[in-house]
Each structure stands twice: as C-alpha cells, then as structure tokens.
C-alpha positions in Angstrom: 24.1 -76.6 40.9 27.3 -75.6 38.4 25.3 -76.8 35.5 22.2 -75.2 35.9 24.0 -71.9 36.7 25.3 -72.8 33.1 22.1 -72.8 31.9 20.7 -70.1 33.3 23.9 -68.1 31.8 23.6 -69.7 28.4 20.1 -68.6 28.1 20.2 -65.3 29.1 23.0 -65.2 26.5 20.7 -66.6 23.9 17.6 -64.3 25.0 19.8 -61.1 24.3 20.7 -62.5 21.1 17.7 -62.8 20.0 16.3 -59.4 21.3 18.6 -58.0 18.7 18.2 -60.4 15.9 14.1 -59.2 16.5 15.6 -55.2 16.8 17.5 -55.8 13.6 15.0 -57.1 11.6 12.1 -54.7 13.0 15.0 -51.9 12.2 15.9 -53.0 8.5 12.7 -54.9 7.3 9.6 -54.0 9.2 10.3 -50.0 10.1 11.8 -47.7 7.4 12.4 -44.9 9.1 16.3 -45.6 10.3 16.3 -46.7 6.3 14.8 -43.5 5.4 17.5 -41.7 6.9 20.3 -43.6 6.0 18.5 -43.0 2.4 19.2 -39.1 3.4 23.0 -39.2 2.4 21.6 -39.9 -1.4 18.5 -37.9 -1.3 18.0 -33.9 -1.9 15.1 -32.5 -0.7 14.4 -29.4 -3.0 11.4 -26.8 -2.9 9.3 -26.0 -5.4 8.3 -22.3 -5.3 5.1 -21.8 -6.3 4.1 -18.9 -9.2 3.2 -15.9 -7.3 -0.3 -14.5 -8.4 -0.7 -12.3 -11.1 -2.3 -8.6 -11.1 -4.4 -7.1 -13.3 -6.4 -3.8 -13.6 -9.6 -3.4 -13.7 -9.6 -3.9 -17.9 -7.7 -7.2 -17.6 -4.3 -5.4 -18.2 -1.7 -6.9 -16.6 0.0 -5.1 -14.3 2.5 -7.4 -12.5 3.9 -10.9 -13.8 7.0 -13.5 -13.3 9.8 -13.8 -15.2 12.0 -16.9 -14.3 15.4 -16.9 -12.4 17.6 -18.9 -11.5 19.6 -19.4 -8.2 22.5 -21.5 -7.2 22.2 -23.4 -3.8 24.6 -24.9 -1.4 24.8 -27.8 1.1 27.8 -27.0 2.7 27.9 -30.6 4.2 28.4 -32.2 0.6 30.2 -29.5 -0.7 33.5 -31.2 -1.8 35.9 -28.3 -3.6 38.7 -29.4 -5.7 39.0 -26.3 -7.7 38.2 -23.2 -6.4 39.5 -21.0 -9.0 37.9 -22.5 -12.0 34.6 -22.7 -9.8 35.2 -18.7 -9.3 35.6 -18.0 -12.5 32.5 -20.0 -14.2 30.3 -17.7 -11.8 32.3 -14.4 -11.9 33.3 -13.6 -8.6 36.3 -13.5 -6.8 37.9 -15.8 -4.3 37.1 -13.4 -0.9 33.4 -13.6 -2.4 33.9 -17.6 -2.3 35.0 -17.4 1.2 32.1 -14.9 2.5 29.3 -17.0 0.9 30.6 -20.0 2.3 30.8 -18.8 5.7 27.2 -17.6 5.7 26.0 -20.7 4.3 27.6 -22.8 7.0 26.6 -20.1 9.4 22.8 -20.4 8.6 23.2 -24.5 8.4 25.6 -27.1 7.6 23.0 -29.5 6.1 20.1 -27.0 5.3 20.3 -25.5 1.6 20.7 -21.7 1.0 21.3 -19.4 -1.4 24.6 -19.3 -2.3 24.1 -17.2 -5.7 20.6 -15.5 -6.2 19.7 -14.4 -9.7 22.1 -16.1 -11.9 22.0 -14.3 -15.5 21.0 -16.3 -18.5 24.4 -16.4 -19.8 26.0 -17.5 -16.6 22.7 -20.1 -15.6 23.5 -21.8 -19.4 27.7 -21.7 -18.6 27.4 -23.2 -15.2 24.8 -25.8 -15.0 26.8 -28.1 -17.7 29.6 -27.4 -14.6 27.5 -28.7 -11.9 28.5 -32.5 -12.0 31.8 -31.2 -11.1 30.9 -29.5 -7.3 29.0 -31.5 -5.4 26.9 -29.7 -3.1 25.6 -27.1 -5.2 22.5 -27.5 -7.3 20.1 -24.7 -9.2 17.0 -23.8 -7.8 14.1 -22.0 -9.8 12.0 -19.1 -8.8 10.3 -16.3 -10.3 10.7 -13.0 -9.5 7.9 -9.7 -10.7 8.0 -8.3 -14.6 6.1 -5.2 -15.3 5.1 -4.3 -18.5 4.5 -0.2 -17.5 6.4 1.8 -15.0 3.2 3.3 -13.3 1.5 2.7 -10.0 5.1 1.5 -8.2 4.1 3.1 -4.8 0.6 1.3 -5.0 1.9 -1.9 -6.0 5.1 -2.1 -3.9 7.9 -4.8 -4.0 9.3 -8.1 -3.4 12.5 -8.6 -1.7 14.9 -11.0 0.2 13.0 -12.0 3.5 14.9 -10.3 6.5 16.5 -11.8 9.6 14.0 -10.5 11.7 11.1 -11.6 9.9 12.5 -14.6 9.3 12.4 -14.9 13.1 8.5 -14.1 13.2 7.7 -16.5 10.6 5.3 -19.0 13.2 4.4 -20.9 10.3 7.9 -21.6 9.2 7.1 -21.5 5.8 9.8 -19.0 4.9 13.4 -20.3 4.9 16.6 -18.1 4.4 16.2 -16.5 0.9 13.1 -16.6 0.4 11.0 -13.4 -1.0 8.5 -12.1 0.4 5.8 -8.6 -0.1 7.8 -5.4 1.3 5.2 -2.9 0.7 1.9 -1.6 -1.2 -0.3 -4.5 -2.0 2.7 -7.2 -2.3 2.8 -6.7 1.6 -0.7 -6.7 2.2 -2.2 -9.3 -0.1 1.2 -11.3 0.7 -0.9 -14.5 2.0 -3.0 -14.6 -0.9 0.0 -13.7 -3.8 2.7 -16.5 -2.4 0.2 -19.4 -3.1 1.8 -22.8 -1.7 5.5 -24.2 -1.6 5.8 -27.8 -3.0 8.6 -30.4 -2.8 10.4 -33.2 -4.8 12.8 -35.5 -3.5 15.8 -36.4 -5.8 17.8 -39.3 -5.8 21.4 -37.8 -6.0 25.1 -40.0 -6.2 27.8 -39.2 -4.1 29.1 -36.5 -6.7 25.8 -34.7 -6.5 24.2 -35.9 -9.6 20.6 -36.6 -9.8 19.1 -40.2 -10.6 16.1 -40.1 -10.4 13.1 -39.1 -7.9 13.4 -40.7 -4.5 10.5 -43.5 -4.2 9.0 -42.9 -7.9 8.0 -39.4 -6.4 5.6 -40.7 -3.7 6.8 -38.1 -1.3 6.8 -34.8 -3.5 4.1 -32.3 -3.0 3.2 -29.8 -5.8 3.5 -26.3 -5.9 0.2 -24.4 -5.8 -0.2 -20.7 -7.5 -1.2 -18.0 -5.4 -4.1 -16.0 -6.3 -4.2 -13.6 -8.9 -5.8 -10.2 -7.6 -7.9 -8.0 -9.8 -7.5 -4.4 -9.4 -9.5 -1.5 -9.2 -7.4 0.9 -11.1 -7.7 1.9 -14.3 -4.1 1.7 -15.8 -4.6 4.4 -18.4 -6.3 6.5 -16.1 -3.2 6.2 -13.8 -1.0 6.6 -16.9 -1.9 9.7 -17.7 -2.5 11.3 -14.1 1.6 10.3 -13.7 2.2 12.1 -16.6 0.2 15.4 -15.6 2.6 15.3 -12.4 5.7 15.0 -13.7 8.0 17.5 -12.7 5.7 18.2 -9.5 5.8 16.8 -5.8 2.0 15.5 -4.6 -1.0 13.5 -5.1 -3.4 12.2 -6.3 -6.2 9.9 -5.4 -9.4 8.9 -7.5 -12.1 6.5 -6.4 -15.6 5.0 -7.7 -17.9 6.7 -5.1 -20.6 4.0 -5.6 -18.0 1.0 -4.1 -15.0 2.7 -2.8 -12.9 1.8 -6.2 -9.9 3.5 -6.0 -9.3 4.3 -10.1 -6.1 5.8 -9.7 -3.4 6.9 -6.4 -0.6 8.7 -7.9 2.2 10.0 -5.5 4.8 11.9 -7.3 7.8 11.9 -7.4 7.7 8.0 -7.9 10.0 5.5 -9.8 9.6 2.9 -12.5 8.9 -0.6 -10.7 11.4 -2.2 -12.8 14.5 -0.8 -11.0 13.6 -2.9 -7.9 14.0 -6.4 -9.8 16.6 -8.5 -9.9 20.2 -8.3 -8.9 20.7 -4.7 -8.3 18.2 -4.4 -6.1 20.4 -3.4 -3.2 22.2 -0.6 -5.3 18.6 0.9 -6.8 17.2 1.1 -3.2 20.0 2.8 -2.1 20.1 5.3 -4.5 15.7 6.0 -4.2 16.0 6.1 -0.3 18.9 8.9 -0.4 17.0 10.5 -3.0 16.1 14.1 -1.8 12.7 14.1 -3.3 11.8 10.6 -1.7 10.1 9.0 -4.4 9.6 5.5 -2.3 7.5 7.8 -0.1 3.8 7.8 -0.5 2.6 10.5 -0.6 -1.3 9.6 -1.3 -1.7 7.7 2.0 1.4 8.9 4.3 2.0 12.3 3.7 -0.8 15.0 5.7 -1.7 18.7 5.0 -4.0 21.0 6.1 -6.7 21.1 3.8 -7.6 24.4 3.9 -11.0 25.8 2.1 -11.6 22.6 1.2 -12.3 21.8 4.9 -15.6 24.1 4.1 -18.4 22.0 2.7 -18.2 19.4 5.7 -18.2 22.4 8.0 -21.2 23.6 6.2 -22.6 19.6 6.8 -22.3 19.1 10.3 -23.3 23.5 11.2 -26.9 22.1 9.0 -27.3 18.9 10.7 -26.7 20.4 13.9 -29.3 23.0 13.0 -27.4 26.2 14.0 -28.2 27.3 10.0 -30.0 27.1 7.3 -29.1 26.6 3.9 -30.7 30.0 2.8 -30.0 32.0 6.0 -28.5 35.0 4.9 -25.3 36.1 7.7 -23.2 39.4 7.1 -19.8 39.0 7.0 -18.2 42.5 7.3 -14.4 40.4 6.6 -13.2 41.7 10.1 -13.2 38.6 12.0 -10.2 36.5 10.3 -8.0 37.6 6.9 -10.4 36.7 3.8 -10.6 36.8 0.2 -13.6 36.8 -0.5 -15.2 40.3 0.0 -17.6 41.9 2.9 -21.4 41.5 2.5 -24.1 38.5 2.9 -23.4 34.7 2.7 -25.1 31.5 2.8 -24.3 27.8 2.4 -24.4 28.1 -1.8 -22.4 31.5 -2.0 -20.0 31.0 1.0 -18.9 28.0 -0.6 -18.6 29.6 -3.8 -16.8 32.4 -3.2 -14.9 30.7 -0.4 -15.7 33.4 2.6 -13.4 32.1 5.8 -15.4 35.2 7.9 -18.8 33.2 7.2 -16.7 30.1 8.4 -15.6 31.5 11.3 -19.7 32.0 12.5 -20.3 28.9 11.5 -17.6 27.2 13.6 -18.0 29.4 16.8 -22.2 28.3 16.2 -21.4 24.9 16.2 -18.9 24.7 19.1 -20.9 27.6 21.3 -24.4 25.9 21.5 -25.0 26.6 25.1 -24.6 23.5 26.3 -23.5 24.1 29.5 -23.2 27.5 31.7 -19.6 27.7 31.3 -18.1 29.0 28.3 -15.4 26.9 28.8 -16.7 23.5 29.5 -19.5 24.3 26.5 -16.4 24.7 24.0 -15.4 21.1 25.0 -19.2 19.6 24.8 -19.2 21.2 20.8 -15.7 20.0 20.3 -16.4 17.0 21.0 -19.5 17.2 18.8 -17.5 18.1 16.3 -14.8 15.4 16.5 -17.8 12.6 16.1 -18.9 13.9 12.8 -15.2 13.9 11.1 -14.2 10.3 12.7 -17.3 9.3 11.1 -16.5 11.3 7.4 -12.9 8.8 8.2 -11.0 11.6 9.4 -8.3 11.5 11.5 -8.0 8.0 11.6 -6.8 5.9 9.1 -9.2 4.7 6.9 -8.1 1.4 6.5 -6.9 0.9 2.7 -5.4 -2.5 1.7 -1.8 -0.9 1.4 0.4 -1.0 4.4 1.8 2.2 6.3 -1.5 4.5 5.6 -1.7 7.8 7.9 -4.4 9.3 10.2 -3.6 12.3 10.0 -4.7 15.1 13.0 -8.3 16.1 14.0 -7.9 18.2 17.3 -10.0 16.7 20.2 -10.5 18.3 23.1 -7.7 15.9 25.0 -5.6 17.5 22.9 -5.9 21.4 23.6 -6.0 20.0 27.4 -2.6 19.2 27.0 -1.1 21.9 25.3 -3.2 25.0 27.3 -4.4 23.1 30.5 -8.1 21.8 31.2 -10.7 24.6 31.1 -8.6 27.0 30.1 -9.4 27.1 26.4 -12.5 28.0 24.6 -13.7 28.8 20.6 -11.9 32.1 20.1 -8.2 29.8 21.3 -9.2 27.4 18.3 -10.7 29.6 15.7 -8.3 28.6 12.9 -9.5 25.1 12.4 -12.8 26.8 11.2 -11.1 27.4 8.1 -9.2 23.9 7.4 -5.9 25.3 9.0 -4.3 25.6 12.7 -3.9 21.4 13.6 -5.7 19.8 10.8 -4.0 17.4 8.6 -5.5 15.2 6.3 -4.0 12.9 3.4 -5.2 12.8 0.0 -6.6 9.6 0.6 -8.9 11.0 3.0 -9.9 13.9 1.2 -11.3 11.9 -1.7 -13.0 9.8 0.5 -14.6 12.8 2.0 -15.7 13.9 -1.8 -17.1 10.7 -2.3 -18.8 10.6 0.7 -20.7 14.3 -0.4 -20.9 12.0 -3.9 -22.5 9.6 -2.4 -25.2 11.8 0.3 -24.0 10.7 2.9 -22.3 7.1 3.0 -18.9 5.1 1.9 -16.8 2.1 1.2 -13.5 2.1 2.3 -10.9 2.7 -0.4 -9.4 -0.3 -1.6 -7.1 -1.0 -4.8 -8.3 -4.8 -4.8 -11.5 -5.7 -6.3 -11.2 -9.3 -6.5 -9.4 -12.4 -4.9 -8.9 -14.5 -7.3 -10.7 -14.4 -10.7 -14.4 -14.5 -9.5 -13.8 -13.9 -6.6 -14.8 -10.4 -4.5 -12.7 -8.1 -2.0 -12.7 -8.4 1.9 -15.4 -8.1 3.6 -14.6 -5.2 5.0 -14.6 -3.2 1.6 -17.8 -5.0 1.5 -19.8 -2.7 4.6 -21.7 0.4 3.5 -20.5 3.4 6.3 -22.9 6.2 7.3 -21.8 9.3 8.6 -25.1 10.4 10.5 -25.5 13.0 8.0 -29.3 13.7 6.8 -29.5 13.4 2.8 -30.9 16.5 3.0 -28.6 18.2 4.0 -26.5 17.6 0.8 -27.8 19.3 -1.8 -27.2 22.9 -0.9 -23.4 21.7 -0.6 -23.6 19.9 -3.2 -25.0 23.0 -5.6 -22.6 25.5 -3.7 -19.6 22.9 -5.2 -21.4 23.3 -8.9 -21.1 26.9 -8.1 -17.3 26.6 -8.0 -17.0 25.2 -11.0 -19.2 27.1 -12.7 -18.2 30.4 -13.0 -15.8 30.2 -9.5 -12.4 29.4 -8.5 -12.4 26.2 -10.1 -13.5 27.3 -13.6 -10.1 25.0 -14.7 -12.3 21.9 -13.9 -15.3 23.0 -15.8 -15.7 20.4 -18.5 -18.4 21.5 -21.2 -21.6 18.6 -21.0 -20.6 17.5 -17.7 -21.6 19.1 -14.1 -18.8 18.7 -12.0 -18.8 19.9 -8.1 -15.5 20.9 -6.5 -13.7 23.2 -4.0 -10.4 24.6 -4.4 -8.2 25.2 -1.8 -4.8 26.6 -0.4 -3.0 25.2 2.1 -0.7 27.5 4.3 2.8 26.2 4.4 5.1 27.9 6.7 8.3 26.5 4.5 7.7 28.1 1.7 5.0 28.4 -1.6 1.7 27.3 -0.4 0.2 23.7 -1.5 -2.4 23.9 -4.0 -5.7 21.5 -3.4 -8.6 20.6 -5.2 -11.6 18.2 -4.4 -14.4 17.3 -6.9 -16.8 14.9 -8.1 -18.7 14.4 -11.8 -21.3 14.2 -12.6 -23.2 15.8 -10.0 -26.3 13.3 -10.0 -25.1 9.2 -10.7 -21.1 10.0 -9.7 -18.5 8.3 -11.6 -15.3 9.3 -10.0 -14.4 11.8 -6.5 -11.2 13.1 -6.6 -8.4 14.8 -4.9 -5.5 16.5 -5.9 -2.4 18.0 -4.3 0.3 19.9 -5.6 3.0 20.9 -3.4 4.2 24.8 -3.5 2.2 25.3 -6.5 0.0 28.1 -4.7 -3.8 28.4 -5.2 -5.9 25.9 -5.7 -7.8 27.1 -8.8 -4.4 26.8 -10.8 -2.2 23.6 -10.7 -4.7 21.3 -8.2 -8.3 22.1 -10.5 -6.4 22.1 -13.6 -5.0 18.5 -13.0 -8.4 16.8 -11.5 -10.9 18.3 -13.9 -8.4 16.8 -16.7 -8.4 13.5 -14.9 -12.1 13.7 -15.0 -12.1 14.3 -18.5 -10.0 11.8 -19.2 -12.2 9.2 -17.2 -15.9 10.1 -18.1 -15.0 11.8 -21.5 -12.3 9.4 -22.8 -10.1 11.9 -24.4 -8.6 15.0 -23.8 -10.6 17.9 -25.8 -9.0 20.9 -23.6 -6.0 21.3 -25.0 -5.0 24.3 -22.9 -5.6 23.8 -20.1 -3.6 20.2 -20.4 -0.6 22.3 -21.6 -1.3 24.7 -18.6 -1.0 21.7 -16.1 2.5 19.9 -18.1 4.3 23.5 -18.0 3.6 23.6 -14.5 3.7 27.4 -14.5 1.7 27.9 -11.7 3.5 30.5 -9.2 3.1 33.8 -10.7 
C-alpha cells in the first residue's frame, strides 16, 4: 500500500514537471509573444509622421508647405543621466527647465515617448544629435511643420498647433498622442482629416545605451507614413493680394465669389497678420501678442463679424414685395419723404429708380405691403402671417443662418422672426408700424459679409446658389464635398430679376456707386451705410460684373469709413477691375481707396 502511494506521489511529481517543460517550450519556442516583449527592453517603437497635404490656389500657386523640424523625445524609463549640466548646456536651457520637462514627461508616461524639446534649431539639431549616444532615453523625432511663401489669406487658411489636453481627451480614434499637431482654425481645422494623411511606424533595434542597430525583425513590423491630401483652392492669390493691400490701414471685409459654383476668389478680413509669425517655436509668444491686440487681427471678420446692411438690404426687399405680387416693377408710388428720414428726395418711385436713387420712404410701402396682406382680420395676427413670409424668403437667400462655408466658427447673423418680437413686446402686441426699421436694412438685421456676397451672387445668378467654399478640390483630381456640389433655389421667379438687376446697373451708372463704374464692363451694385451707434458709420457695397455671364459677386465693408459710395464702391469696383480686367487702369480712384480719406 506504502509503495503504490509512492507511486502515485512520484508521478504526480513527474506529470507537473512535465506540464512546465511543455509551458516552457510553448513559451520560448512555439509562442513569441512573451519573447516579443522581453524583446521590448531593446526595441523603440518610433512614429513616422506623415507629410501634411499641400495647398494651392486656384493657379497652382502654392500657398501652404512643410519645412522639416526636428524634436527631441524622452523615455523617461531609460533615461539614465550622468551629466546634467553638460546635457543642459548642449540644448540651451537651464537646469529648472531640465527638472520641469522631466516631470511632465514622467507625468504623461514613464515608458510612453513625448516631447521633451519641440522644434530644435538647425544649429542645435546638428550640435546635439552627435551627443545622443551619450543619454539614453532620448532620441530625435522628425516632423514637419507649415512654410508659406506669402503672408496673405492667414484668417482663411488658419493654423497648426500643439494638440490640447482636452482634445487630446476627445480623440476616439487615438490617433493623436501628446505633442502631436493638429488644424486650430480656417481650413487647417476643417479639412484636418483630409490634410494629416496617415501616421506610420518603424521599430528599431536599440542597445542598452540607446543606440540604434538596426530595424527590429528586418522591418517586418513598420508601417509607412502616408501623405495627406493636398487641397486645391478656390482663391485667386493675386486677387487676394491686392484686395489686402487696398485694406491696409482699414478695419473690414471683404468676400468675392464665382457666382456660377460658389468659388470664393478672395475673403479678406483686415486687420490680419502674416501666417508666418504662427510657426515654429514662438508660437506661444506671437499668439499672445495677436490675441491682446486691440484691433483683433485673429478675428474674422468676413464670416464672424455681423452688421446691418443697410440700403443694401433693398434689392431683396424689392425681390420678395415682386414675387409676392404687392408691386410691379413699373408701378409708379409717391413718396412725399415723410414716412421715415431719407436721402433721396420726394416725388415718384419704382423698382429701377428706388433702387437707384436709394429712396428708404418707397421702402417703407413696400415693407408695410408685404407684411400687411390681409391675411387675417386682425392687424396684429396679419403682421405675424407676413413676417413670417418674410422670414422664409431670407432663410432661403442664406440669411440668418450660417451658410455653411468649409472654415470653422462662421456666423448667422440676425433675421427678426416673429418669436422674437413675441419676446421682447409680448404676443399680439406688435404690428408693422413697431418693426418698420428693418424695411430699410437697419433695426435687428445683421448680416456678415459672407452672406452679403452670397446674396449678390444669388441676384448674379437669377435666382440660385452654391454654398461658398474656399476648397475646390480634394486631392489633385479630385472635386469638393458634396455639399458645395447642390444647386439652392430661393423660390424666386427669374423674372423677377431683371428689373433689380437693371435698377443695380443704374447705380453704377450715373448713381451712388459711380466709384465702381469700370469703362467696357456693366457692373450692378448697391451702396450702402450702415448706422453705427459707436461712432462713424460703416461703409458697404454689393456688386456683380458683368451684368449678363457673371464672373465675380462681391461684398465690401469698411468700418467707420461713412457712405458707401466712397471707401466700400471704391474698393470692390477695383477688385473687379483687377479680376475681369487684369490690371489696374484707374489710377485715381486706386489712390482714393490706399489714402483712405474717406470721412469728410
């Protein structure tokens, strides 16, 4: 019985033995994965950044490209320091510097590489690297960062920076890591997808002192980089060249598009600042100083800042009061210039004249025809049906709403709905004669300039539109998004244009906007001044050329520069020039707009 107890004993002995002489050699022979990761201690895993996609304009200039830097990276797990001082002083910095850096990178991850130097100079890259044998745990890392060969279009464009905590958090594809750059705004933020292409990887062999031997496994592991996408743009660089250059000195905007596709050629916003200032390692300091800037040139001013648009606000007054049939183009109404304050004088209007000559008293019987159709017995109740009339026809012209460019942080601006005046003077208990001042483009309208050259490519156009975009093509064949791909009507008959459309021709030739007129070439516009209760009115303009086949809608605003027929007609009709003409042949009135003279 003693014996076979043995037995028994000595082969459940032998059985485990020989469960782990199996383990063992499953472990070191058959499955690599424990030998993978004892491999780990000697093997760096480093990202390859891919080349971030180029953009041009719509010539094949180059607007945006990489330049190569260079940044150091830490392990702080195989960081072994034996002199901290000479290591200081090969980079530059100080020894509290030292200490900070390292606390973040063990902070962020003690065997996860970070940035422990971003943007190395040449001249310090060149003096380092031969140093790097010497500090384990600390390799070089190349990326590319943006180069510009102008210093135009930085609002439209926008920047790359430093990926934030926050965002970092958000990431739910974990593609970003700490470090990383990423699109902050314009169309580096919107197109960021498209731009960042795809990261890569190589695995290195390294020895214990950090050096590399080698790539881990012949390089069957590593995964190329692949290029983003280069975009094509639709502006026209020299167009947007020289449009800066007429606003120099001023505070505004200005917005151009291709009526025909929605092509923006040019969005100016003034003040702005050369892209070049936000590269590189004083990034940090330039923000700074452009955020705290008074005249807030990192503001956009052609998609985020809103006005009232004043008489400019007429011709789709005049479009909705024909389609709604309360006038007719040639129906002569008397305007004594008693009704509202008015510049242009008493007598008889129509669509073509009141547009010409501006008159805000025909306005005002067109407005109070359009909201008072007796469409209910109450006066008040039939002032909310036409309001709300109204409000349809300008959501549909892309009006207070945004319009949906492919920049981020665009505006809606205000169009007053009915909701609205319920709040502020209770339900029922406002009527026409409350909201009278909106005839005229003023009271709570606000429109950007964005939208205001949509709207005069929208007249352009009879009656349709493409939403703006400043991207033409993804990729170098490729197209836009389909949604700058979908034709929009506004419920507008075509009809209905052409006595607008001649009343605008009128205001060119021979009216207020005489400063646009452009010998050759039939341009339609409307000037206008909007009121600004903080000091000089803005000055506004809205055009399009040439009147049949349009090549460019415009808008233009000036900031405290007064009426419209000076700084805001004098800068478009030049822009047009520039565009459909080629050169400049008005002399004077280029030297009116660059003295900025306006106010007198």
């Amino acid at each position: 019985m003693g014996d076979k107890r043995r037995y028994i004993i000595q082969g459940v002995f032998v059985m485990v033995g020989l469960i782990y002489l199996i383990k063992l050699f499953s472990i070191q022979v058959l499955d690599s994965t424990y030998k993978l990761a004892a491999e780990d201690n000697v093997m760096r895993k480093i990202t390859e950044y891919p080349f971030r996609g180029l953009i041009y304009d719509r010539n094949q200039q180059l607007l945006v490209h990489n330049e190569p830097v260079y940044d150091l990276m830490i392990v702080p797990n195989e960081v072994k320091m034996k002199d901290t001082l000479r290591f200081c002083q090969a980079l530059g910095i100080d020894k509290v510097t030292f200490e900070v850096k390292m606390e973040e990178a063990k902070e962020y991850s003690w065997v996860r590489p970070s940035v422990f130097m971003k943007m190395l100079s040449n001249k310090t890259f060149a003096r380092f690297q031969d140093r790097l044998i010497d500090y384990p745990g600390f390799y070089i890392q190349s990326r590319t960062l943006r180069g510009y060969s102008h210093n135009s279009l930085a609002n439209a464009l926008g920047y790359i920076g430093e990926i934030s905590k926050q965002e970092l958090a958000k990431d739910t594809t974990e593609y970003y890591n700490q470090g990383d750059y990423i699109g902050i705004s314009g169309v580096e933020r919107f197109y960021e997808r498209q731009l960042r292409g795809e990261q890569g990887v190589k695995y290195k062999m390294v020895n214990v002192r950090g050096v590399e031997k080698g790539a881990f496994k012949g390089g069957r592991y590593d995964k190329p980089s692949i290029p983003g996408n280069n975009l094509i743009s639709t502006i026209d660089l020299s167009l947007q060249e020289y449009g800066e250059k007429l606003m120099e000195g001023k505070a505004g905007a200005v917005v151009a598009i291709e009526p025909a596709t929605g092509e923006i050629l040019s969005l100016i916003s003034a003040p702005s600042y050369d892209p070049e200032i936000l590269v590189g390692r004083k990034f940090g300091e330039n923000f700074l100083q452009l955020s705290q800037d008074s005249l807030t040139p990192l503001f956009n001013r052609a998609i985020m800042s809103v006005y009232p648009p004043g008489s400019t606000f007429k011709p789709i007054q005049a479009l909705i009061a024909l389609e709604e049939g309360v006038i007719k183009p040639n129906e002569n109404i008397y305007c004594a210039g008693n009704l509202v304050g008015d510049h242009a004088p008493p007598g008889y209007y129509n669509v073509y004249n009141s547009i010409q000559k501006s008159s805000n008293n025909y306005y005002y019987i067109v407005f109070r025809r359009i909201i008072n159709q007796e469409l209910s017995e109450n006066t008040f109740v039939d002032s909310r049906l036409g309001l709300e009339k109204w409000n349809d026809y300008l959501r549909k012209f892309g009006l207070g709403a945004p319009v949906g460019i492919d920049i981020p942080n665009e505006k809606g601006g205000m169009i007053p709905t009915p909701e609205y005046y319920n709040q502020i003077y209770g339900e029922n208990r406002w009527k026409w004669s409350t909201i009278n001042s909106i005839s005229i483009g003023q009271g709570e309208i606000l429109i950007s300039p964005l939208q205001m050259a949509n709207y005069a490519a929208i007249i352009a156009n009879r009656g349709y539109y493409y939403r703006p975009h400043v991207i033409k093509s993804i990729g170098e064949d490729g197209k836009p998004l389909p949604k700058y791909r979908e034709k929009m009507e506004v419920g507008i008959d075509t009809s209905h244009f052409a006595p607008v459309i001649e009343g605008m021709r009128m205001v060119v030739d021979g009216g207020t906007g005489f400063r646009a007129d452009i010998e050759g070439l039939e341009v339609c516009g409307k000037t206008g001044t909007s009121q600004n209760p903080h000091g000089e009115d803005h000055s506004v303009f809205v055009a399009f050329a040439p009147r049949d086949n349009p090549k460019i809608a415009i808008a233009v605003y000036v900031q405290n520069a007064g009426q419209g027929a000076r700084a805001a007609a004098s800068v478009a009709g030049l822009m047009i020039e520039k565009y459909l003409a080629g050169e400049i042949k008005r002399f004077w009135i280029e030297d009116y707009a660059l003295r900025g003279e306006f106010i007198y």
